[in-house]
VEXLO-261154 format. One line per 5 residues: their letters; for each residue x, y, z of C-alpha. Coordinates in steps of 0.02 Angstrom, whole numbers, plus 50000, padded with zeros to 5 digits. Each point is the difference from the previous one (the first is absolute). Layout:
# residues N
A> X:Y:Z ~ ...
//
This chain:
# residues 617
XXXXX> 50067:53665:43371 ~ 49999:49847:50100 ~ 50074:49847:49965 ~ 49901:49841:49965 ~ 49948:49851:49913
XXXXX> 49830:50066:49944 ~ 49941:49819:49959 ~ 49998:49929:50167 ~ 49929:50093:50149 ~ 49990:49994:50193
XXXXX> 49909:50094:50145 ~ 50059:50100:50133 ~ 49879:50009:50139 ~ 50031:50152:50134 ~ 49922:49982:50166
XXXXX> 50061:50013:50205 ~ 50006:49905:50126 ~ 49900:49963:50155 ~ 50103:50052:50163 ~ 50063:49852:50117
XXXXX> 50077:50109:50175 ~ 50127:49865:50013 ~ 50059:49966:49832 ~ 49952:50156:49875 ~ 49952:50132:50092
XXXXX> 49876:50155:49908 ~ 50160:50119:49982 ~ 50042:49823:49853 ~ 49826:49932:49955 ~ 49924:50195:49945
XXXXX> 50128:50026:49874 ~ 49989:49918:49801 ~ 50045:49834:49968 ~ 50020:49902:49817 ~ 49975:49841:49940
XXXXX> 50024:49901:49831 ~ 49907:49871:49921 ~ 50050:49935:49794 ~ 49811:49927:49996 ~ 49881:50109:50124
XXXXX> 49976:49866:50102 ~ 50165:49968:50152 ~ 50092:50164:50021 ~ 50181:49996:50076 ~ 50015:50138:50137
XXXXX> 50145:50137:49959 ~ 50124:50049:50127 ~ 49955:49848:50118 ~ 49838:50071:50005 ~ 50069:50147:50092
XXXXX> 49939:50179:49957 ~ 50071:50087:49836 ~ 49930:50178:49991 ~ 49945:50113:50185 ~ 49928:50141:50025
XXXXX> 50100:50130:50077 ~ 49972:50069:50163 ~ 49925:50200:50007 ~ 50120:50112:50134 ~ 49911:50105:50140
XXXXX> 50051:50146:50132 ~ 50146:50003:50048 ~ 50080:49862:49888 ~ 49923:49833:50040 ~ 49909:49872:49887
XXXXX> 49826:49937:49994 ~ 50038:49814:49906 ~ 49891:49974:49849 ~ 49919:49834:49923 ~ 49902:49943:49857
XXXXX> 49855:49915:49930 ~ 49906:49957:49864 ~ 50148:50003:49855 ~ 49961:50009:49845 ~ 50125:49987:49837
XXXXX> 49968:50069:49815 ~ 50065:50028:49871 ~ 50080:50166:49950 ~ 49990:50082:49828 ~ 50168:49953:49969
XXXXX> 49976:49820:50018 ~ 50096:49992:50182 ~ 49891:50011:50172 ~ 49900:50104:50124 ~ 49933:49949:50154
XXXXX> 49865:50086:50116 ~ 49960:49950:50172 ~ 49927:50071:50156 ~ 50118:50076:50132 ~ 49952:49932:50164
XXXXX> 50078:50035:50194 ~ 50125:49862:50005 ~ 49882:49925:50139 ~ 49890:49971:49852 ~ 49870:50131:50094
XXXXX> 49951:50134:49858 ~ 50115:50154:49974 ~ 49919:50170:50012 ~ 50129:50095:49884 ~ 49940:49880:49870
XXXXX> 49822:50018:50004 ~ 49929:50033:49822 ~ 50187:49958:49918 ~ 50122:49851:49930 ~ 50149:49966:49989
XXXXX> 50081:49996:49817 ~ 50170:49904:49962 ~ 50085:49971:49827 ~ 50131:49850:49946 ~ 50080:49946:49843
XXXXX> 50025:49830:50069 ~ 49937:49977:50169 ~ 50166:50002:50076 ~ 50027:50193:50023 ~ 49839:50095:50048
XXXXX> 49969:50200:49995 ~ 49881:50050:50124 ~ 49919:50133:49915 ~ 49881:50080:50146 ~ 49834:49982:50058
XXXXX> 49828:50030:49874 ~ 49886:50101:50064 ~ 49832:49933:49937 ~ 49896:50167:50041 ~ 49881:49926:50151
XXXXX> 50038:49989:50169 ~ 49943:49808:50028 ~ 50129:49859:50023 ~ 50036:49903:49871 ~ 49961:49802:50011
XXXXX> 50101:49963:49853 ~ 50033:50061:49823 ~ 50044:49941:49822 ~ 50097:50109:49870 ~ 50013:49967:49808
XXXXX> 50078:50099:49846 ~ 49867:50032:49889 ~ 50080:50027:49805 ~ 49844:50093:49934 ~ 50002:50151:50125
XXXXX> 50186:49973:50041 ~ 49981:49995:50176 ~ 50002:49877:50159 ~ 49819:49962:50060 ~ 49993:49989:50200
XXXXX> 49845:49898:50055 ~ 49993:49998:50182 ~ 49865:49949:50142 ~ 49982:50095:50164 ~ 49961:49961:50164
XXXXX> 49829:50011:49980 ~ 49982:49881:49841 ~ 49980:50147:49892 ~ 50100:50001:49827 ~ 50086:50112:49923
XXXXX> 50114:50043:49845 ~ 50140:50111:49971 ~ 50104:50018:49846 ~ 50178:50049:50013 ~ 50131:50086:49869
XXXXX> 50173:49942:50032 ~ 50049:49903:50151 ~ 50149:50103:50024 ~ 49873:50149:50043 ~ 49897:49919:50123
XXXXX> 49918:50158:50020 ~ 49931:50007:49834 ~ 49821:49910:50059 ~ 49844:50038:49924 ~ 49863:50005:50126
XXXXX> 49921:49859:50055 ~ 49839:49928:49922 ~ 49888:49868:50025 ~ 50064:49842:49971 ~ 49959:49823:49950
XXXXX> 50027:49843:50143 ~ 50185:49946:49995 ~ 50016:49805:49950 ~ 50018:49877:50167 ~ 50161:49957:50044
XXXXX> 50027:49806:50054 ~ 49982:49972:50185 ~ 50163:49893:50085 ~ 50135:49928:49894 ~ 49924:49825:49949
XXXXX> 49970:50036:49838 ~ 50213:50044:49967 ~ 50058:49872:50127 ~ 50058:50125:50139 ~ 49937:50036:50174
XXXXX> 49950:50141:50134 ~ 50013:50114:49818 ~ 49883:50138:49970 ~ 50006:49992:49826 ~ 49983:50148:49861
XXXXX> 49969:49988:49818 ~ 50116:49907:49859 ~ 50091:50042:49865 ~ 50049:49931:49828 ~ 50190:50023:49950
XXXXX> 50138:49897:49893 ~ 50057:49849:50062 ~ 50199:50043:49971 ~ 49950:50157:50129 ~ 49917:49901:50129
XXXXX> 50138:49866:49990 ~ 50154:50136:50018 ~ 49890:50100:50157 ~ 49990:49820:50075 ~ 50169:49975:49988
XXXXX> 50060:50177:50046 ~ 49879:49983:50164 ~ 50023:49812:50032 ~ 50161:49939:50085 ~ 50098:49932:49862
XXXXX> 50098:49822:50013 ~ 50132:49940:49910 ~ 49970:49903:49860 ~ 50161:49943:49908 ~ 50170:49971:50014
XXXXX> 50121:49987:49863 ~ 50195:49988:50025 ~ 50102:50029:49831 ~ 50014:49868:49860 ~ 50174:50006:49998
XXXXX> 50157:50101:50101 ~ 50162:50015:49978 ~ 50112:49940:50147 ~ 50190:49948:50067 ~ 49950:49983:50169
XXXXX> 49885:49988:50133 ~ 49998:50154:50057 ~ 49961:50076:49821 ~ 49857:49873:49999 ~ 49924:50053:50158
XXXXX> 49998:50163:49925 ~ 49877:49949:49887 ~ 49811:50059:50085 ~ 49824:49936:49916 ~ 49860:50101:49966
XXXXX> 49835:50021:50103 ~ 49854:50031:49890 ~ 49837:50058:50097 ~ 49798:50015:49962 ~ 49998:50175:49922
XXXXX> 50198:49969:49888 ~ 50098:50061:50122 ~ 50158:49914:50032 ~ 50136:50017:50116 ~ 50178:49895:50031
XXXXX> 50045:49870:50107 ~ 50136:49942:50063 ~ 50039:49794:49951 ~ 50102:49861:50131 ~ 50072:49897:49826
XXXXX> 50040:49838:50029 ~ 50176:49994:49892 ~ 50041:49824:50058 ~ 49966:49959:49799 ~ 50105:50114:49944
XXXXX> 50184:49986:49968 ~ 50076:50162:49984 ~ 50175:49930:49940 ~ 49920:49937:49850 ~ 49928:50109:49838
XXXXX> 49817:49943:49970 ~ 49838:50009:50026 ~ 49911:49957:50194 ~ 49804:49972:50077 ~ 50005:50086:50170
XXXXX> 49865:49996:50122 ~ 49967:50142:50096 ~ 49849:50060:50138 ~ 49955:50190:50009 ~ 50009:50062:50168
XXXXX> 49963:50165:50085 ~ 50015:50056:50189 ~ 49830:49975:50100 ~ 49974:50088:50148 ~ 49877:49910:50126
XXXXX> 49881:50114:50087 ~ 50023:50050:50114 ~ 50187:50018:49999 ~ 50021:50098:50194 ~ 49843:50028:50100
XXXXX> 49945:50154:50088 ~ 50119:50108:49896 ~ 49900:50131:49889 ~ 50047:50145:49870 ~ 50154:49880:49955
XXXXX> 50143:50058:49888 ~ 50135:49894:49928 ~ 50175:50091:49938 ~ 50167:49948:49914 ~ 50145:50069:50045
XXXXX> 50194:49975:49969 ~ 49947:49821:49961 ~ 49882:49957:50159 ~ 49832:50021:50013 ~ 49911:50095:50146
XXXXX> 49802:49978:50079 ~ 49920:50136:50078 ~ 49817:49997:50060 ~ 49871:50055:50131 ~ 50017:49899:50148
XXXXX> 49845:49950:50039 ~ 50076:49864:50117 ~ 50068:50156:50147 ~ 49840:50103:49964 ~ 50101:50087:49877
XXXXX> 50127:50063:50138 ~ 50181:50031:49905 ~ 50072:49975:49819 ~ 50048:49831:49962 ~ 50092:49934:49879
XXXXX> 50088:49832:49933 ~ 50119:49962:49868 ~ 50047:49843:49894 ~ 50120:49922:49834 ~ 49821:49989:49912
XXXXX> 49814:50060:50013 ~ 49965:49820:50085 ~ 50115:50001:50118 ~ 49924:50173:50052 ~ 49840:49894:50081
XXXXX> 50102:49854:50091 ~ 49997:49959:50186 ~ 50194:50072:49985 ~ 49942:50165:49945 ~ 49877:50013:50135
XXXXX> 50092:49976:50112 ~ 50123:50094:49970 ~ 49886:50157:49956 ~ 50086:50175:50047 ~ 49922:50144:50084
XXXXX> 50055:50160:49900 ~ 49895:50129:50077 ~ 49936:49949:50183 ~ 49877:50091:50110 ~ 50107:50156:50063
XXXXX> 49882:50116:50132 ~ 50121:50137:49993 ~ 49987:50023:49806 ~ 49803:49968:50000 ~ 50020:49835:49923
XXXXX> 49867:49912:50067 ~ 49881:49917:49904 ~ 49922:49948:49824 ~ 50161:49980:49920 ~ 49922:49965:49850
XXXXX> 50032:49954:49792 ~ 50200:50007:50007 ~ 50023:49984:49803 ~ 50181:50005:49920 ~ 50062:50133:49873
XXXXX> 50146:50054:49900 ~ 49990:50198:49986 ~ 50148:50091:49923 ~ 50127:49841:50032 ~ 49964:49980:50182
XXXXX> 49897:49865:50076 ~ 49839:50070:50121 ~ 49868:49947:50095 ~ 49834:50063:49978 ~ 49885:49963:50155
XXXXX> 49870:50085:50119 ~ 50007:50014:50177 ~ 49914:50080:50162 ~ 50029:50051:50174 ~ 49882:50054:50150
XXXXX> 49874:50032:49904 ~ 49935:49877:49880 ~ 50037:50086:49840 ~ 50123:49896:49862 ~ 50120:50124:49881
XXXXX> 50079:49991:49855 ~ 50206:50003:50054 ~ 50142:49901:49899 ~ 50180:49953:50043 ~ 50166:49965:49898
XXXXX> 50133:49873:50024 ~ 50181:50070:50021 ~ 50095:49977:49884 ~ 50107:49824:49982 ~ 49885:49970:50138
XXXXX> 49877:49814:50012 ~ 49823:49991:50005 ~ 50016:49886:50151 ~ 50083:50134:50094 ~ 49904:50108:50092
XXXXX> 50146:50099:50058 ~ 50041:50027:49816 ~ 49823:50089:49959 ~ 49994:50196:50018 ~ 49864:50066:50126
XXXXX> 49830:50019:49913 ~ 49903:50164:49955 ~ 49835:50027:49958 ~ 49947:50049:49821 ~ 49959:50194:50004
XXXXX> 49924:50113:49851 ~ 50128:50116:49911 ~ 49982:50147:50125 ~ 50067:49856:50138 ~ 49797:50003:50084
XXXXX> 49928:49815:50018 ~ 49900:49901:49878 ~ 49847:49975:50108 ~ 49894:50136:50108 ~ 49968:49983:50194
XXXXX> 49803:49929:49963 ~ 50059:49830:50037 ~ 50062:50014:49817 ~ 50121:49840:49973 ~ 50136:49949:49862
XXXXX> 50061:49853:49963 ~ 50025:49871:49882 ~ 50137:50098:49894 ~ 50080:49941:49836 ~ 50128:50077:49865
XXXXX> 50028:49947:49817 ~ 50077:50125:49870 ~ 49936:50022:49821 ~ 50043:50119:49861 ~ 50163:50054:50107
XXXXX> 49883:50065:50141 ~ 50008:49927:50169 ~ 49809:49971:50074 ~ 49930:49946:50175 ~ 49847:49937:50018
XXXXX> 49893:49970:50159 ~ 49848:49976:50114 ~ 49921:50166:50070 ~ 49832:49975:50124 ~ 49917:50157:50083
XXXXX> 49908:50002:50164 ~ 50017:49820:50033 ~ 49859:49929:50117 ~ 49887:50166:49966 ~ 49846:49997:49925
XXXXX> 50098:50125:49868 ~ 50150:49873:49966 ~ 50039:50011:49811 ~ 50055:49820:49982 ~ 50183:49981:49949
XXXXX> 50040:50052:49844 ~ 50165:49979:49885 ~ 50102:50164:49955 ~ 50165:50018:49900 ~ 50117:50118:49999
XXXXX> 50189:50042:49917 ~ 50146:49989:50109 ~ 50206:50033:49988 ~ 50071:49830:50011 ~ 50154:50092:50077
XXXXX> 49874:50038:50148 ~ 49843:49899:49962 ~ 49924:50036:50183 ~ 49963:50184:49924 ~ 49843:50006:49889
XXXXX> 50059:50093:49841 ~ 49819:50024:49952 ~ 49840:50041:50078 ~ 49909:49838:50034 ~ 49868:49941:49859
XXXXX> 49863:49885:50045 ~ 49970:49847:49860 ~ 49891:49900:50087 ~ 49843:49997:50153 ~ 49900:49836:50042
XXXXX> 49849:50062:49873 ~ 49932:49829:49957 ~ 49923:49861:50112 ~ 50153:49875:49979 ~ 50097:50132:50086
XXXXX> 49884:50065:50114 ~ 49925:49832:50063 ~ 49911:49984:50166 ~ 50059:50161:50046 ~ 50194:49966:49958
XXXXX> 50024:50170:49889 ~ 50184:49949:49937 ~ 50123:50050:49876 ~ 50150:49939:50057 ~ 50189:49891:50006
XXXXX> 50046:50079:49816 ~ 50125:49921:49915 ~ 50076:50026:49811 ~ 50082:49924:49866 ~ 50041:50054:49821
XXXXX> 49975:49882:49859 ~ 50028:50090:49815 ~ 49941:50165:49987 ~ 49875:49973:50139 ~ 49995:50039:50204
XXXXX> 49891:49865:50085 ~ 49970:50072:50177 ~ 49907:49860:50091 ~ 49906:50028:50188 ~ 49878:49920:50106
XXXXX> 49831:50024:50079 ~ 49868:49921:50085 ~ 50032:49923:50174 ~ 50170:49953:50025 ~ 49986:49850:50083
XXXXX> 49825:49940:49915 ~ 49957:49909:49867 ~ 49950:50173:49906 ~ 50186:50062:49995 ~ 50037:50023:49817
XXXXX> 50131:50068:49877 ~ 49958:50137:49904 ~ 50109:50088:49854 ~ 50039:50182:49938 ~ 50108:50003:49812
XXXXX> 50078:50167:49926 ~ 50119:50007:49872 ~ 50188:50042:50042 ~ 49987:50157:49911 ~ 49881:50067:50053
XXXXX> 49963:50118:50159 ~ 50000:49894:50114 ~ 49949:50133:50117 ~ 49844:50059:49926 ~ 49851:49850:50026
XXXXX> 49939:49998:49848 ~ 50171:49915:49943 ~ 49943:49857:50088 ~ 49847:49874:49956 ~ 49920:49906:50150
XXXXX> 49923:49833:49976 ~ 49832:49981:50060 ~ 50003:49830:50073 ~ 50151:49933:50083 ~ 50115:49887:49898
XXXXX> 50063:49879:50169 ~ 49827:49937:50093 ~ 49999:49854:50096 ~ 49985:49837:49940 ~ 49993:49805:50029
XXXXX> 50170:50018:50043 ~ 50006:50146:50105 ~ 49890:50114:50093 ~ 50029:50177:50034 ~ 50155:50028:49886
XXXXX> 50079:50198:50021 ~ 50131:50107:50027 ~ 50136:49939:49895 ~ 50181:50041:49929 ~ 50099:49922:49837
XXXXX> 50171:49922:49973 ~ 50072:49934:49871 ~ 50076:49802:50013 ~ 50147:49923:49927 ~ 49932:49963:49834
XXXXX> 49919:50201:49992 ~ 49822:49941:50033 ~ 49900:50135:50080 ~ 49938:49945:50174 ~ 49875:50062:50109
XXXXX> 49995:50007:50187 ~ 49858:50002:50113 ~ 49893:49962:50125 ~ 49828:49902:50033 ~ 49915:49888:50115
XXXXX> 50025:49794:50011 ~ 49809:49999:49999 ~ 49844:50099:49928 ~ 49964:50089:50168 ~ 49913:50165:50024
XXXXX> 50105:50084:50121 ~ 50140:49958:50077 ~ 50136:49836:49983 ~ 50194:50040:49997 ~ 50038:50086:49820
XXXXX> 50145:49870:49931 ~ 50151:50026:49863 ~ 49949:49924:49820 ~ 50096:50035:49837 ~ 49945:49975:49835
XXXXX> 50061:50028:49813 ~ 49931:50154:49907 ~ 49942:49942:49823 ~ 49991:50108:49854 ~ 49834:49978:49892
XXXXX> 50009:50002:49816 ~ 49944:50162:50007 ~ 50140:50042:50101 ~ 49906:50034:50172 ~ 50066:49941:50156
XXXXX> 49885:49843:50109 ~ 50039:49965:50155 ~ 49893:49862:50012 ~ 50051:49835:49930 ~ 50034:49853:50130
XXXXX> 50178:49906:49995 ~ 49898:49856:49901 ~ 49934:50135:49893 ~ 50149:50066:49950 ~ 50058:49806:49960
XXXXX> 49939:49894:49977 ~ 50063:49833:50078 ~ 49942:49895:49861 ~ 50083:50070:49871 ~ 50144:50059:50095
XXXXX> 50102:49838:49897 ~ 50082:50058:49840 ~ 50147:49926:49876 ~ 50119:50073:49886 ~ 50126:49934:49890
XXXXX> 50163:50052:50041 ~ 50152:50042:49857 ~ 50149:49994:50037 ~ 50160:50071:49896 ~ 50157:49968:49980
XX> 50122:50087:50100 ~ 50130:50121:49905
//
């Protein structure tokens, strides 16, 4: 059952979008979009008005992908009382798709959030469908498919069970399907091609708004009263960020405790201001796939150098994640790895990231020689030896399957992008595979995983799984066909494995996000649940945000790393540093999209408490 007030009601209208080349390109604007109105007349875009459901691409001889769009969405109803949704499957050119003549594709959802693509419907005659309704029909227990074809003929099909998309009567005549409002004037939104509306409860459309909507923080509140003897027991004391959907977080306080004399039993109002680090963007410019570690009390930057054409691993250290991005730091930047001809370290030294495996310190990285062709290869740090040694740094290897052969083929195959994290007491890698690069064949890069010995984690312990290909148009944009720069973290019983696709420095490089539980096999895909829109897209704020790492700060905030553009560009612009808090919803799911003034609020950042203090035994 879904929840709801059942007295008040809003609509949810489902429609796409009209390409724009420069801004929202058809791999974006062919794919579902949502919006929410309380009254049926001004709807509020979900997700920024960014795509929420694709299609997924089809795969062709030898192992390459023909990218898919949609049109013509249309949502229903389900027997159950949650939704369905039919649409056209279109070349993501928008140009019509021969393997769909005569069909639709079918998806379920509970709650519009997660999707199940059930498969294409094949309507029984061989003309291209225009567009298509579906509605449960209670009396004869099934779905009733009206579609019209290319040729304005209409037709009717009635289906069993949408998870048997096969089970399709024939088609029959049909009745004409009702006209669909032209534009987006009628619902306040523009450059929409707008599909058909639907009633639900208010309480749902109000918690889908606020799980798709960035959310801001909306209260403050410090404690009434605290119990102090000092001022450093009083700047203990944190207040509590409340946000849009409940969600609350802690925050650390700057008390004013001139008002408050410790010496003397009583009780104290103290002023205090809530405060949290802010991280300008961009924080160091021209450095990409950045990754930020603490170690033996120092923190550590590591990062693409976009600045040297990527020629040599760089890194800086600093007392604090600040001081990692001053003028001192840059300057005084050291050059682990350098370009070394006789070890066929030449070029695209690419994503160095950071890892503890098995008590030792690594890092992961790709690099190439000759022959333009980045691998996977990691190196340790001595032991007792410093990060800002390179002497003190053992001499790298290159990651190898279990039977010591490489990761990649000699097709132009490439690697790179490596990560680690352990769950469940198993040690993982994780990274970027991409076959026949610059062929008409190549395969796009595409994210494997595989177990490893952390005693010798350069040696796959497992054969290499693939979770994830560029299938929908958000990863596959403009001819981009990326899954890559994975990255994981492990929050409760849960594995978020986060990578990146689109163009990597565009304004279509997104975030996108696997989850599997920690107990599960993590090496069999099916452990793992992919969401169907990305859950980092660019913004106001930021354009082209991707390829991102997580550490945690001094007060155990989850951060995330990454990089994007200082401007909404297309192609090109140097890919800069930003960092960002990762919030937890009140359902418990990670965003990594709130803005410093999102997270607080500067107007209510003031808060007061009244202080007691006891006598001293």
């Amino acid at each position: 059952m879904l929840f709801g007030d059942v007295t008040k009601k809003g609509k949810l209208l489902i429609y796409t979008r009209q390409p724009e080349e420069e801004a929202y390109g058809p791999g974006l604007a062919h794919s579902v979009h949502l919006a929410y109105s309380p009254d049926g007349k001004y709807f509020t875009p979900l997700n920024r008005n960014y795509g929420v459901l694709f299609a997924s691409a089809t795969i062709h001889q030898p192992d390459t992908l023909v990218p898919m769009g949609l049109k013509a969405p249309y949502l229903f109803r389900t027997a159950e009382g949650e939704f369905g949704i039919v649409a056209v499957r279109i070349l993501q050119d928008g140009s019509p798709d021969p393997e769909s003549r005569g069909k639709i594709l079918l998806w379920a959802s509970r709650d519009l959030i997660h999707f199940t693509e059930k498969g294409l419907v094949d309507l029984g005659i061989g003309e291209y469908v225009l567009r298509c309704s579906c509605e449960y029909d209670p009396a004869l227990r099934q779905y009733r498919i009206r579609w019209q074809s290319e040729t304005g003929a209409y037709y009717e099909n009635l289906l069993k069970s949408l998870g048997e998309p096969f089970s399709v009567s024939a088609a029959a005549a049909g009745s004409p399907l009702p006209t669909e409002p032209a534009g987006g004037a009628f619902c306040g939104l523009s450059d929409i091609l707008p599909g058909n509306m639907v009633e639900v409860d208010a309480s749902f459309g109000e918690r889908l708004c606020l799980r798709m909507c960035p959310l801001e923080n909306v209260s403050l509140q410090a404690p009434e009263t605290v119990y102090a003897s000092s001022p450093e027991e009083l700047a203990e004391i944190t207040a509590s960020a409340f946000y849009t959907d409940g969600s609350s977080v802690q925050k650390r306080v700057e008390w004013d405790a001139s008002s408050v004399d410790f010496t003397k039993p009583g009780a104290y109002r103290a002023a205090g201001k809530a405060i949290q680090k802010e991280f300008p963007f961009p924080l160091a410019k021209g450095y990409a796939d950045p990754d930020i570690l603490k170690w033996e009390g120092n923190y550590y930057f590591l990062a693409t150098n976009d600045n040297v054409n990527d020629i040599g691993l760089f890194v800086r250290g600093a007392s604090t994640v600040e001081g990692l991005f001053t003028e001192e730091a840059h300057a005084n930047e050291v050059i682990l790895l350098d370009v070394n001809e006789e070890k066929d370290f030449i070029q695209t030294f690419w994503a160095p990231e950071f890892h503890v495996i098995g008590g030792r310190l690594y890092i992961l990285f790709a690099v190439g020689g000759k022959k333009w062709s980045p691998q996977c290869h990691m190196m340790r740090l001595r032991e007792g030896g410093s990060i800002l040694c390179p002497e003190d740094w053992e001499e790298p290897v290159r990651v190898c399957r279990a039977d010591g052969r490489p990761l990649a083929g000699e097709n132009n195959d490439i690697t790179l992008d490596m990560t680690h994290f352990t769950a469940g007491g198993r040690d993982y890698l994780a990274w970027s595979y991409r076959k026949w690069i610059g062929k008409p064949e190549d395969s796009g890069s595409m994210i494997y995983i595989a177990a490893t010995n952390p005693e010798a984690p350069w040696n796959l312990t497992s054969e290499p799984v693939l979770l994830t290909r560029p299938l929908f148009g958000w990863e596959n944009h403009r001819g981009t066909i990326n899954n890559e720069g994975p990255n994981a973290f492990i929050a409760g019983d849960t594995v978020y494995l986060t990578y990146s696709g689109g163009a990597s420095g565009g304004y279509s490089y997104v975030i996108g996000m696997l989850t599997a539980k920690t107990g599960s096999d993590l090496l069999d895909p099916k452990s793992w649940v992919k969401n169907n829109a990305p859950v980092f897209s660019y913004t106001a704020e930021v354009s082209g945000p991707g390829h991102n790492s997580f550490y945690a700060d001094e007060d155990g905030n989850l951060m995330i790393t990454f990089h994007a553009e200082e401007s909404y560009v297309i192609d090109g612009g140097p890919r800069c540093t930003g960092i960002r808090r990762v919030h937890f919803d009140i359902e418990g799911t990670p965003r990594f999209d709130m803005t410093p003034e999102q997270d607080l609020n500067p107007a209510l950042a003031d808060v007061e408490t009244t202080v007691l203090v006891s006598k001293r035994n």
